[in-house]
C-alpha positions, 0 to 999 in steps of 0.5 A: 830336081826341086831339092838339088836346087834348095841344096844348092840355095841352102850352099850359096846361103852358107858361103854368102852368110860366111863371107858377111861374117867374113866381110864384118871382121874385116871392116873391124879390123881396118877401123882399127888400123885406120884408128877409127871408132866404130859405130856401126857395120856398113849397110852392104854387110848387114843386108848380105847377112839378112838375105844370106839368112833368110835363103838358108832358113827358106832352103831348109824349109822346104828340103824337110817337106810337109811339117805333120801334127804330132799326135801326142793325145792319141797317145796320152788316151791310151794310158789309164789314169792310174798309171800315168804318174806312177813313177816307182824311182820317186817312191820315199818311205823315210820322210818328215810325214811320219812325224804326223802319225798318232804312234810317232815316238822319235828316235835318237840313237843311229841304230834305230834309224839304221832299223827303220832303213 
């Protein structure tokens, strides 16, 4: 019973929430038929947009039910050290740290890079 009314305030929420959007575009349009500056919406529209607001989001909190803990260091106790940032996809073998070895001799013809590849 409780969820068809949270249903049913969450559709009024929406309707009323169109109708302020609805509501607001109107009143622009006759300020500029009437050659009027706007300055601001009027009171009536902005409070219907809030409340309209605050019934949706409140309908929609209380359909989802009770909000759990997600229990991610549970998970995270599971996995060894090791392995937890072992990522195979991000492995390169072909850098400028090479540069830094005691045997490094530089290559400059394509066919020696292509070997080394």
């Amino acid at each position: 019973m409780a969820s068809s009314v949270n249903k049913i305030i969450i559709i009024v929420g929406f309707i009323s929430l169109f109708h302020s959007a609805f509501s607001a575009a109107q009143h622009r349009s006759y300020l500029r038929i009437t050659s009027q500056e706007f300055t601001a919406l009027p009171l009536d529209i902005i409070i219907q947009a809030v409340v309209s607001l605050f019934a949706v989001i409140w309908g929609v909190l209380n359909i989802s039910g009770k909000l759990r803990e997600i229990p991610a260091a549970n998970e995270l106790n599971n996995i060894k050290w090791e392995t937890q940032r072992n990522l195979s996809s991000f492995y390169i073998f072909n850098h400028r740290g090479r540069a830094l070895a005691f045997d490094f001799v530089p290559t400059t013809s394509k066919e020696d890079l292509e070997k080394l590849e």
